[in-house]
N, C-alpha and C positions, 0 to 999 in steps of 0.2 A: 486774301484767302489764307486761313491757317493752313501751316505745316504740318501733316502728317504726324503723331508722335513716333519718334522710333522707341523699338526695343518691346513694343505691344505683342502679346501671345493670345493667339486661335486659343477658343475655349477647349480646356481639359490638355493644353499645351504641356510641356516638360522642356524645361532648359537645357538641363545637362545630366542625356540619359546615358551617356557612358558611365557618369558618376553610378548610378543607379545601379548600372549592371554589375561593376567594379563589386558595389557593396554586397550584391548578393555570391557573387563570387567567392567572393571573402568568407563570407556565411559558411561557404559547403565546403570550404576547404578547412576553416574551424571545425565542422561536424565529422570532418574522414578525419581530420587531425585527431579528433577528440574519442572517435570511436574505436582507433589505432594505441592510441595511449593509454585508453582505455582495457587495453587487450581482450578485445570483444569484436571479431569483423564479423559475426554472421548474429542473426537476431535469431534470442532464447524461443526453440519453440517448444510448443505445446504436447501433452499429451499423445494425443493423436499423428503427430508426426516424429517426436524423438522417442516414445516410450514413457515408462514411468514406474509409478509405483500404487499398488489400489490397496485400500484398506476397506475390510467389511468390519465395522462395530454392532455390536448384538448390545441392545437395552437389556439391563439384568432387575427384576423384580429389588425392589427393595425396603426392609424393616418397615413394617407399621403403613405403608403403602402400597397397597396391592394391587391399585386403579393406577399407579402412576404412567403407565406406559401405553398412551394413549396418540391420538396423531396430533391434539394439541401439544403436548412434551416434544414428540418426537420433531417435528417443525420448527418447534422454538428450538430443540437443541440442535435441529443441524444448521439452522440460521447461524448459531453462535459458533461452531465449528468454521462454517462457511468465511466469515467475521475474519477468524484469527488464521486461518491458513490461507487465504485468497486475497488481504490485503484491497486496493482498489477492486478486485474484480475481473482483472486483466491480468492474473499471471498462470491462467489456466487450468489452477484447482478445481476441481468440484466436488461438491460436497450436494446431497442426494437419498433422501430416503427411501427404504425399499421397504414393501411390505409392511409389517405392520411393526417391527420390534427393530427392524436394520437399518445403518445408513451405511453408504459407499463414499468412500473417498479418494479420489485418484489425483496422485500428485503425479509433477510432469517432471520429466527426467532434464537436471540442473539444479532442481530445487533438495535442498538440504532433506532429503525423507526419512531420515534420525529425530530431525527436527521435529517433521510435521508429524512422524508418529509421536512425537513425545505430545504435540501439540493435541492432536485429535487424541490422543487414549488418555490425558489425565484431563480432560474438561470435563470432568463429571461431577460427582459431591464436592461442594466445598462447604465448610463449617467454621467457627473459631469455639474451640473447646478449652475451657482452664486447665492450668496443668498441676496437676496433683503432686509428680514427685519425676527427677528427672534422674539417669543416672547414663554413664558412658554405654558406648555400642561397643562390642564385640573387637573393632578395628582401632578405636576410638586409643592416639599415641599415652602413654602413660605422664607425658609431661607435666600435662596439665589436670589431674585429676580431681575429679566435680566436688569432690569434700573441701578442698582447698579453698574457699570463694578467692578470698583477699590473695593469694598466690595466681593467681589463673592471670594466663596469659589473654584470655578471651575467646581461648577455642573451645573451652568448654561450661564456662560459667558462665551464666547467661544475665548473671545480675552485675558481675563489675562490667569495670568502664574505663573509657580510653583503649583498650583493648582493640573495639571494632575499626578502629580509623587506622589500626595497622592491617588486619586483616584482611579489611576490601582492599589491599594494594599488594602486600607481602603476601599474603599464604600462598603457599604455591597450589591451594585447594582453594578457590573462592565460595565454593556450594556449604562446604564441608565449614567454614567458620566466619565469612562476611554473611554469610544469608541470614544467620538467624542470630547467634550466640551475641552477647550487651547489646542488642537493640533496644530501645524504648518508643514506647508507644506514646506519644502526645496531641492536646490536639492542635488541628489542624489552623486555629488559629493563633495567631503569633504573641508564644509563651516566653518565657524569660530564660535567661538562660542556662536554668538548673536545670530545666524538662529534660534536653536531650542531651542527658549525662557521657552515652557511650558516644555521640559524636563529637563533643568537644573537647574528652579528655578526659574531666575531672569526674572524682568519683561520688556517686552518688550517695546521702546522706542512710537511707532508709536500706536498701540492699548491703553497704559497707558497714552497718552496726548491728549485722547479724551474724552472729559470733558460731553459731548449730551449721553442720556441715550440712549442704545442699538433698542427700539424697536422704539425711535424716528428717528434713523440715517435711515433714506431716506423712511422714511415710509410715508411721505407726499407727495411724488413721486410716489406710488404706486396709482393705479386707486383704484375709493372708491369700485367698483364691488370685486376686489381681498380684500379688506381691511375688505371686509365684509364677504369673504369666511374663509377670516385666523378668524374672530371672531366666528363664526360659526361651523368653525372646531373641534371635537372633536376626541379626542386622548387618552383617558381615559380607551378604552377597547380594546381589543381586535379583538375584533368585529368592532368597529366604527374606528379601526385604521387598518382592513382589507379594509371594505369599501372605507374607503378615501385612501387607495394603489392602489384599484382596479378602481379609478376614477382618480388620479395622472397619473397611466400608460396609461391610457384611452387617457389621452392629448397627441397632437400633440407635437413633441420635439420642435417643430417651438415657442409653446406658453406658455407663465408664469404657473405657477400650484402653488396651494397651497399644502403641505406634509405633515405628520407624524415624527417625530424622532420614527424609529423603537423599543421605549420600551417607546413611550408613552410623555415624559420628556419634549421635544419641539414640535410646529411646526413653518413653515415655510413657507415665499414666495419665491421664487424659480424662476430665468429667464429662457430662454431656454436653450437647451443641450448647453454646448460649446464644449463639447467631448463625443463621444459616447465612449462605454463600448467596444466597437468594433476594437476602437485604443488604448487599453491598449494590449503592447505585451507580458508584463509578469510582475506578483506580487511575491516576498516572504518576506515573516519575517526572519529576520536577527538580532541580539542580541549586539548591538554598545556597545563595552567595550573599546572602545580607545575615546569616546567623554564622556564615561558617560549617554548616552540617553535611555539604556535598552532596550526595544524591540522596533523593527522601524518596517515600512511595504516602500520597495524600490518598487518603480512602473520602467518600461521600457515601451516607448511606442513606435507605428510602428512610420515612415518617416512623415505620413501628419498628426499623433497622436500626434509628438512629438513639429508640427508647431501652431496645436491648444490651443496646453496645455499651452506653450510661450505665445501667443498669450493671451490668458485668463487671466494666472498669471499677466501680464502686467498689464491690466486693474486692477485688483483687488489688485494689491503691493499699486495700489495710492490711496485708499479710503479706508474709515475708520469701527471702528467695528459694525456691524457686515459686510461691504458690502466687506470686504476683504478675505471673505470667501466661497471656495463652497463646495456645497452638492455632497455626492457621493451618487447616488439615485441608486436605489435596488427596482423594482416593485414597484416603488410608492413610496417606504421608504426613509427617509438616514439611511443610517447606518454610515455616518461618516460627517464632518465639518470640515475640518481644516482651518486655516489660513492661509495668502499668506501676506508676508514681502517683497517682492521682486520678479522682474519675474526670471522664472526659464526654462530655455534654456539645447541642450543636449539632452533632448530626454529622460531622466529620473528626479524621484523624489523621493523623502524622506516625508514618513507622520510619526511625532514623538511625544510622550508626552502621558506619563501615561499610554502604553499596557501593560496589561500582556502577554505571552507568548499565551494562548489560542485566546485574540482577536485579537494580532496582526496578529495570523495563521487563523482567521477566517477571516479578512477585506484580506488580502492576496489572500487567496481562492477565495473570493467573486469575487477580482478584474479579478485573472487569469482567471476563468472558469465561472465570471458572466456575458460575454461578446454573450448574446447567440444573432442570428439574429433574434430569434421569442418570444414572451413572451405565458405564457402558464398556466393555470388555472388548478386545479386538480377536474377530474369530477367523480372522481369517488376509495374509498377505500376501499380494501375487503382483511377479513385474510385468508390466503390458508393453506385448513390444509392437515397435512402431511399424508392422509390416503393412499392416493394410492401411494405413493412413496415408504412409510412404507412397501406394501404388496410386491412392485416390490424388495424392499431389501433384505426382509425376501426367496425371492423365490432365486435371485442371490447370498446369501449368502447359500442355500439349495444348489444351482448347484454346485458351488463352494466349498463346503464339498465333497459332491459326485466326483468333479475332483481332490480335492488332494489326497482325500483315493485312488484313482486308483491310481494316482502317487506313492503315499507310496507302494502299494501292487506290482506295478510294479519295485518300488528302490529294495524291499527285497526281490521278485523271481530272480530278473536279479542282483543286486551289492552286496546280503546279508548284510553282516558284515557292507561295507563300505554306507548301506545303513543308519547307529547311523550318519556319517557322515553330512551325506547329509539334511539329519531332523534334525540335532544339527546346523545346517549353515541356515536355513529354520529359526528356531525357533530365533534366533540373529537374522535375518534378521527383522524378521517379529514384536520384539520389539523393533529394533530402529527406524522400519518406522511407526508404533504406537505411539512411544513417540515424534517424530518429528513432524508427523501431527497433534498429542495434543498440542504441543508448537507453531507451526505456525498460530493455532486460534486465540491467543489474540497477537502474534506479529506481526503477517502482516495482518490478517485478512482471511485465508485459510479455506472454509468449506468443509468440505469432501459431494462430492453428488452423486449421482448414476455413471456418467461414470468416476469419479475419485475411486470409488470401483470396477470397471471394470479396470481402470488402473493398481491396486493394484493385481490383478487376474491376469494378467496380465504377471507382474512383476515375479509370481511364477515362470511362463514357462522359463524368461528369468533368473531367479536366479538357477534352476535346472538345467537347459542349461549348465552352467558353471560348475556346478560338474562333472555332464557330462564327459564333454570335459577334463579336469584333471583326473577323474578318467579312462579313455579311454588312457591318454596318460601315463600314471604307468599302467596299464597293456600292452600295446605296449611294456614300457620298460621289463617288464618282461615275454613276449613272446620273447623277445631276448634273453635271458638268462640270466636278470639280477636280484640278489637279490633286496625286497623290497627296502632298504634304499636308493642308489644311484637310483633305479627307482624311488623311489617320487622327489630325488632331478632333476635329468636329464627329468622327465618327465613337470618338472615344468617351465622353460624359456619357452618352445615350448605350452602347456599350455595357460601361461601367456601372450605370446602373439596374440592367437587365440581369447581369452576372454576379453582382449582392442578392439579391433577389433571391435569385437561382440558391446560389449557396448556402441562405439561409434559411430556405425551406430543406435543403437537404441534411444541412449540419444541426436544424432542430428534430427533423426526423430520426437523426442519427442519437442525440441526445436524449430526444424521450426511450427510443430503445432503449441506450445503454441504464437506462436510470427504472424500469419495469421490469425487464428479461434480468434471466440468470443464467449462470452456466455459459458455454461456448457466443452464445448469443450477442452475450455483451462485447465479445472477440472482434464479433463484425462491426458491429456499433461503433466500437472505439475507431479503430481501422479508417470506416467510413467518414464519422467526423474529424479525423487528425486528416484525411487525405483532402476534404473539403476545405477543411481551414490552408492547406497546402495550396490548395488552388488558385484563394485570392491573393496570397503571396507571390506566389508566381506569375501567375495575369497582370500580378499591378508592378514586379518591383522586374522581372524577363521581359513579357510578351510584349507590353507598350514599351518601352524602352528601345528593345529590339526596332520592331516596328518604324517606331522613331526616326532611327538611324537607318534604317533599312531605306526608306523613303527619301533620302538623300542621295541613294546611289543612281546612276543612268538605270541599272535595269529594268531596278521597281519606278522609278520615276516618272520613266520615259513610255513605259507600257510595252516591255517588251511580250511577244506574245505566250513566251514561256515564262512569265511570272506572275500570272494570274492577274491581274490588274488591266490586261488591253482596255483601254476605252472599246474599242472595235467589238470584242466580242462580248463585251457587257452591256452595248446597247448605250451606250453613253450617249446624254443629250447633248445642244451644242453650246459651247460656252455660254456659260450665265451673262458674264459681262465681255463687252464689245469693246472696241474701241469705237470712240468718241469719234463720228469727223463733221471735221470744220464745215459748215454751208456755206456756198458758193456768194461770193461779192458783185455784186453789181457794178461793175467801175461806169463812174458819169464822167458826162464829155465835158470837157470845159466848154 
């Protein structure tokens, strides 16, 4: 008769569940480590619980458009808002149309709201306008003065080169002369390496062999009305270079406008659009380490975007500085200049020369989600305080007490013993989805707010659920007749798969939420599937583990009657297997 094999495990067995436990141990002491170091122990919340800040924009009729402000515009533009200030979705922005001309934006107290007003009040017009004739602003240092080309340091000539690669690192202004001043425009696929003059250094042949000072080139061309607006212009403050945004945008695309350089530095005369903001189909910052150019901003633009842009660059590769350049205009503003070497066909382009990483990602943004169809003015700013969200917390975090003590009171009448289990697997649970939600604040931007603490609540019933169900299937095993040990193991495949199941009807439910709904909605969404994903972490790498080892000791083993396992008061049947005994021998007589 064969030997028994040793060393064989009961199906859905575990060797070495200390290891296991160890591991996740380790896990949540990285996570409080991480959340600690992080300098962040409580998770960013929401509107509704810390405050904030609301912004109401008013849609302003505009030039030559008198139907534009309609609930299609208005939709698509607070979509695009929505976009750029709320990031995934989860850091408790909203963005919200009201009535027929307004949208509401309320940002949550933590979040940068300098920021996000810059962010929601210049997403309005964008255009790319040639530039006529450029000359210093009001502030603009004397060092560099725009008649100078071949002098210029780069902060103010916008045709030399080499210039911008000190700029984006040294000014101690990076708006005021990496943003715009010897950029060039090329395109976006991989030119040689005279295109991008101001990033590599060297200067450019066509811009350097134009001997006529900058504000002279085609300034005698310009009607004396404009000639007289650009002198007039002041750029100086804040204020006076709001104003002159708010009268730029004012003009019809059809007609010349005088502009602002968005930090003051220049202005400008400006021809009409040659491209709306409308046919840019996509902007990102991208980091060129095989030309050497450092940070670039690639434009994509739609079919009749990308015939305009051709079309423009053409004109502009054959005239000299400054008129070979155009304004990427922002409410009124530029926020950028580059120059045009050559037309550029394709349908994409290349803006390069002295970004850093932040304004390449900021001209980037502007372009993708500056493209709104309505332009829109801020009428109105007011802080929300967190008082009655505060009271709605404190009540739902009161209910919410009052529902786990039942629950606890009912684990230790109905599971006793195995109820240490069940609140040991509660308690893991409940600090890893704590530490994650504290580290999701400053990484994605995630605020905890009222129905994402209902999520959370939530989550209990479906993380008890689970115990549940494994504890349910070990005593089944052992209303068979089986001792503990092989019951936790045998009970566990069948378990294990009731409890995938489970979680993946919830965590898909929780997915298509968060992926339909908007607004606070997606709060609980996220919440709900980060707590469900928590679950089978916990069931598989805690509860069986535990268990495991638990089943080892006299208490649980032995069936004591305070550890929920009595055979006696489960009904247990009688042993499956007997011993074997020997039949009786006949001894014969001799």
């Amino acid at each position: 008769m064969a030997a028994p094999k040793k060393g064989r495990r009961s199906p859905g067995g575990q060797g070495r569940p200390g290891r296991t436990l160890v591991l996740i141990l380790i896990a949540m002491v990285a996570l409080v480590g991480g959340m600690f170091v992080s300098g962040t122990s409580t998770p960013r919340l929401g509107i509704d619980l810390a405050g904030g800040t609301s912004f109401t924009l008013q849609a302003r009729n505009q030039p030559g458009k008198p139907n534009a402000i309609n609930e299609t515009n208005m939709n698509t533009a607070a979509g695009i808002m929505e976009r750029r200030v709320n990031g995934l979705g989860v850091s408790e922005a909203e963005v919200q149309t009201q009535g027929t001309n307004h949208i509401v934006v309320n940002i949550p107290k933590g979040t940068d709201a300098k920021q996000a007003r810059q962010q929601v009040g210049t997403t309005a017009q964008l255009g790319f306008r040639p530039v006529l004739t450029t000359t210093a602003g009001t502030k603009t240092p004397p060092a560099s003065p725009s008649p100078s080309p071949s002098a210029s340091s780069g902060k103010k000539d916008d045709g030399k080169n080499g210039d911008d690669k000190k700029d984006g690192k040294s000014s101690a202004s990076p708006s005021a002369s990496a943003t715009t001043q010897g950029r060039a425009v090329t395109s976006a696929l991989k030119k040689g390496p005279s295109d991008p003059p101001s990033a590599s250094g060297s200067s450019s042949p066509k811009p350097s062999g134009s001997a006529t000072p900058q504000p002279s080139t085609g300034a005698d061309e310009i009607p004396a009305a404009l000639q007289k607006q650009l002198a007039d212009l002041d750029c100086s403050t804040k204020q006076s270079r709001a104003e002159a945004g708010e009268k730029a945008a004012g003009t019809k695309p059809t007609d010349p406008v005088v502009a602002c350089k968005d930090d003051g530095s220049q202005k400008y005369v400006l021809g009409p659009v040659a491209v709306e903001g409308t046919d840019v189909k996509d902007a990102s910052a991208v980091f060129d380490s095989q030309q050497g150019q450092g940070w670039i901003v690639q434009m994509d633009f739609t079919g009749a975007g990308g015939k305009k842009f051709a079309d423009i660059t053409g004109k502009l590769a054959a005239k000299t500085q400054p008129q070979n350049q155009f304004a990427i205009v922002l409410d009124g503003a530029v926020v950028s200049d580059p120059r045009v070497s050559q037309q550029l066909n394709g349908g994409s382009a290349t803006i390069s020369g002295g970004f850093t990483q932040q304004s390449a990602e900021d001209l980037a943004n502007m372009l993708s989600y500056g493209a709104l169809p309505l332009s829109f003015k801020i009428a109105d700013e007011t802080t929300v305080t967190a008082a009655l969200g505060g009271e709605q917390l404190q009540a739902g975090l009161i209910a919410g007490a009052i529902g786990l003590a039942l629950v606890i009171v009912y684990l230790v009448a109905y599971y006793r013993g195995l109820a240490l289990v069940a609140l040991a697997s509660l308690g893991v649970s409940a600090v890893l989805t704590y530490t994650i939600m504290t580290l999701l604040g400053p990484a994605i931007g995630f605020a905890l707010n009222l129905p994402a603490v209902c999520g959370a609540i939530v989550a209990i019933g479906i993380t008890a659920d689970s115990f549940i169900v494994y504890f349910e299937r070990i005593r089944d095993e052992i209303r068979e007749g089986r001792t503990l040990r092989p019951a936790v193991e045998r009970g566990w495949p069948r378990a294990r798969r009731t409890i995938l199941v489970s979680d993946f009807v919830s965590f898909l439910a929780a997915f298509v939420l968060f992926i339909v709904t908007v607004g606070k909605v997606k709060g609980f969404a996220f919440t709900l599937g980060l707590t469900t994903l928590l679950d089978v972490v916990v069931v598989f790498f805690f509860t069986k583990p535990l268990m495991t080892l638990l089943a080892r000791r006299k208490f649980f083993a032995n069936g004591h009657p305070w550890s929920g396992l009595d055979p006696k008061r489960l009904g247990a049947k009688p042993p499956l297997r007997r011993r074997r005994t020997t039949a009786p021998t006949e001894t014969k007589e001799a």
